[in-house]
Structures are given as C-alpha cells and as structure tokens.
matplotlib code that plots the C-alpha trace (Angstrom):
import matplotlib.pyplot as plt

x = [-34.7, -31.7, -32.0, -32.0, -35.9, -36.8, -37.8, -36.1, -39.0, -39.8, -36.6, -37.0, -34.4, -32.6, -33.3, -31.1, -31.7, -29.3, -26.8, -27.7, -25.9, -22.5, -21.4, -18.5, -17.6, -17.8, -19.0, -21.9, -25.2, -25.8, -29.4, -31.5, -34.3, -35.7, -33.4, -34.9, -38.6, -37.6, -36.3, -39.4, -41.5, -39.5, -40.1, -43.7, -44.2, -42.1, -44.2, -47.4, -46.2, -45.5, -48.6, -50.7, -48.9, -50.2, -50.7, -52.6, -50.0, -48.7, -45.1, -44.9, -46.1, -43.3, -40.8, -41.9, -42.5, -38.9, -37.2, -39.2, -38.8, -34.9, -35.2, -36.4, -33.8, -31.4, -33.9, -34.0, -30.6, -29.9, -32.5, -31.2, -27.7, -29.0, -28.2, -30.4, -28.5, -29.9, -28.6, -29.1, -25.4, -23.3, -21.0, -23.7, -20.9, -19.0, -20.0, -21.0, -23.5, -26.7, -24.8, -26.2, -23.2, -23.2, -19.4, -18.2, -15.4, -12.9, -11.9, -15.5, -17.2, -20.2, -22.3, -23.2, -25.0, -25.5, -26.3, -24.3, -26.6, -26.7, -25.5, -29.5, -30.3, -27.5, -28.8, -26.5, -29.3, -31.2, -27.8, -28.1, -24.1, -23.3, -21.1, -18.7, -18.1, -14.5, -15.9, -17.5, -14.8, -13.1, -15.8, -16.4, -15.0, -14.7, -16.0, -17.6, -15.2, -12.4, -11.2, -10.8, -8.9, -10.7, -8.2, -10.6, -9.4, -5.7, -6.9, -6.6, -10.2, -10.6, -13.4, -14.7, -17.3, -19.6, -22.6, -23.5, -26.8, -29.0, -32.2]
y = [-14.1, -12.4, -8.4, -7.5, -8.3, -6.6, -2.8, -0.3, 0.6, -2.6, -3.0, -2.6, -0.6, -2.4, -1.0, 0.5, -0.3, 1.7, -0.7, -1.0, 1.1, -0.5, -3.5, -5.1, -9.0, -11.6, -9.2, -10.3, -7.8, -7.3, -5.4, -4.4, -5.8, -2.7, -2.5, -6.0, -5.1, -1.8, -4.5, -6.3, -3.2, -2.0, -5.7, -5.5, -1.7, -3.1, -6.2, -3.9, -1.9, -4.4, -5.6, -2.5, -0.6, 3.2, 2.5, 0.6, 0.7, -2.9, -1.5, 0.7, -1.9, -4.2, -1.7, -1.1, -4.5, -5.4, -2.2, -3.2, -6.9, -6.2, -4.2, -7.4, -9.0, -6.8, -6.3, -10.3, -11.1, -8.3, -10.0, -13.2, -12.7, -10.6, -11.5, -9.8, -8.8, -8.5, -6.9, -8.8, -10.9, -8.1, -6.1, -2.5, -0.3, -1.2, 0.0, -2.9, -3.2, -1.6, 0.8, 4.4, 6.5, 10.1, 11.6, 14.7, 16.9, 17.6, 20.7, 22.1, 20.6, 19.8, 16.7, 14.5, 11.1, 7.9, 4.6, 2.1, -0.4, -2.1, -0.5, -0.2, 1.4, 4.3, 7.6, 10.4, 12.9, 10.5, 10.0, 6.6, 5.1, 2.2, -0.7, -0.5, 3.0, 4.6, 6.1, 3.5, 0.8, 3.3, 3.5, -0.5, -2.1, 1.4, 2.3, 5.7, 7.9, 6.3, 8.7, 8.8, 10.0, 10.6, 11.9, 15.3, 16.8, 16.3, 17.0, 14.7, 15.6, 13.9, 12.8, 11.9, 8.9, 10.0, 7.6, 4.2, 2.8, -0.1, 0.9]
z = [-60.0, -61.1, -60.4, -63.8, -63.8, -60.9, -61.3, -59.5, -57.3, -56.4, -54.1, -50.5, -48.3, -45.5, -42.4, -40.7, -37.2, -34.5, -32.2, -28.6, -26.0, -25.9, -24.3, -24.5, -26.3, -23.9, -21.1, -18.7, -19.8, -15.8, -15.2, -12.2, -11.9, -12.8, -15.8, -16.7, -16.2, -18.3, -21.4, -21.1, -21.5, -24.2, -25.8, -25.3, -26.9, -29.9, -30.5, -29.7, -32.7, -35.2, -34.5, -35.0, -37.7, -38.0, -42.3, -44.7, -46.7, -47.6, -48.5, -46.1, -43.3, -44.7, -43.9, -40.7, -39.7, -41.1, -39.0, -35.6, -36.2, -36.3, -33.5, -31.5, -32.4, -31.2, -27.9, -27.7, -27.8, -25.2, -22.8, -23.0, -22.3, -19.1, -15.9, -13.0, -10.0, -6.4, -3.9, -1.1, 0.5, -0.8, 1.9, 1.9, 2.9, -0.5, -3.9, -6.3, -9.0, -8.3, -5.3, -5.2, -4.2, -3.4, -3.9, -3.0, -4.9, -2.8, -4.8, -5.1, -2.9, -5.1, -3.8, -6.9, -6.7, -9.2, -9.3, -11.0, -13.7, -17.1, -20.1, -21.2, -17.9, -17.7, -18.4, -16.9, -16.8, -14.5, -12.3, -13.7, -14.9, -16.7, -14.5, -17.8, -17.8, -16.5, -13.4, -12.3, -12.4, -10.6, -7.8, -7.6, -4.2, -2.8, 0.8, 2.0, 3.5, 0.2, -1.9, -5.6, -8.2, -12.0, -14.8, -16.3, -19.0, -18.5, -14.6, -11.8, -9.8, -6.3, -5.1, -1.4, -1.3, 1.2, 1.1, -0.4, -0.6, -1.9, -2.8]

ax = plt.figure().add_subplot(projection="3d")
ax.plot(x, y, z, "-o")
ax.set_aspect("equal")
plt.show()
C-alpha cells in the first residue's frame, strides 16, 4: 500500500538501537569465558524481556519487541563471531589476552592494575581493558620487570610492569 493511505499515526518509528562497544572489521571478538557467560546472560535478560513486556499496550509492545528484538540481533551476531580464550599453554610470565597486569608509573609511582578482555567485557572503572585498545597493544608480549612507554597528552609516561597474573 502506497503511504499516501496510511495515516500519520499509524507509522511506527524505527528503533534506534545503540552499536555494540567497538570492534574492529575482520577482527576476532575474543572473550573470557567470563565475558562469554556475561553475553549469554545479557541474551537471556533480553529474550526474558521481549517475552514479558511491562504493557498491554499492542503498539507499544510492538515497539518494544521491535527495539529488543534488534538488540538480539546485534547481541547474536556478537556471540557468534566470539571466540573464548583460555588461559592455559600460554608463557604466565608474559602478558596476553586475559593477563592481569599490575604497572607502576615510574614518575609517580602509583600502582594501577587491569586485565586485558573482549571489547564487551572492558569497563575501566572495573580495571577491566579491551585487547583492542592502545594501551593494551602496547602491554601484549611484555614481561614483568619491562618497561613501557604510553604517549599522554603530548607526554611520554613510563611505566614499570610489575606483576602478571592469570586468574
């Protein structure tokens, strides 16, 4: 039917469903296996949701269901494309994937510590950073007791890897 005959209120919106936390064409979506187990969670809750919707509504359910059922989607093609990684065979004095690292700056002396996982895992406040992101490329196949330099604010910062762990 041509959209001359349809009413104005009668159209539904698009939802508009935010991206996933960035990862890169062609890149490998690595997770934990806690970062998988957190997908799948997140995959349940959604589903839980579309399933029960909080209205009576019929257009407003529609809405919903469209905005979480695109949010599946999104979820679904993320799992799929995830590869777990284990830590078990890897060198456990050398940062990789899934390393907790505790650097110190050489400058300050500050102690920080974070462990590198998938792009849906990171969360800074939780010390948690992504295996994509700038500092931890720079950390990967580094030993404790390397140093490393980080570009800050038109600042070169050193920092001293003190400890790596697999947890």
């Amino acid at each position: 039917m041509s959209r001359g005959f349809v009413r104005e209120g009668d159209q539904e919106e698009v939802p508009l469903v935010p991206q996933r936390a960035y990862l890169p064409v062609g890149t490998v979506n690595f997770v934990t296996r806690e970062g998988m187990d957190q997908l799948l969670k997140e995959k349940e809750e959604l589903i839980s949701e579309r399933d029960n919707p909080g209205t009576t509504n019929e257009n407003e359910k529609r809405i919903a269901q469209n905005y979480i059922n695109a949010k599946l989607q999104l979820l679904n093609e993320r799992i799929a494309g995830a590869r777990i990684i284990e830590n078990t065979g890897h060198p456990h004095d050398e940062i990789t994937f899934g390393a907790t690292v505790t650097i110190r700056n050489v400058m300050s002396g500050n102690l920080q510590t974070f462990k590198i996982v998938g792009v849906d895992e990171a969360n800074i406040a939780r010390g948690k950073i992504s295996f994509i992101s700038p500092f931890a490329k720079v950390l990967i196949n580094k030993k404790a007791g390397d140093r490393v330099t980080v570009n800050h604010d038109m600042k070169d910062i050193v920092f001293e890897i003190i400890e790596v762990t697999y947890k």
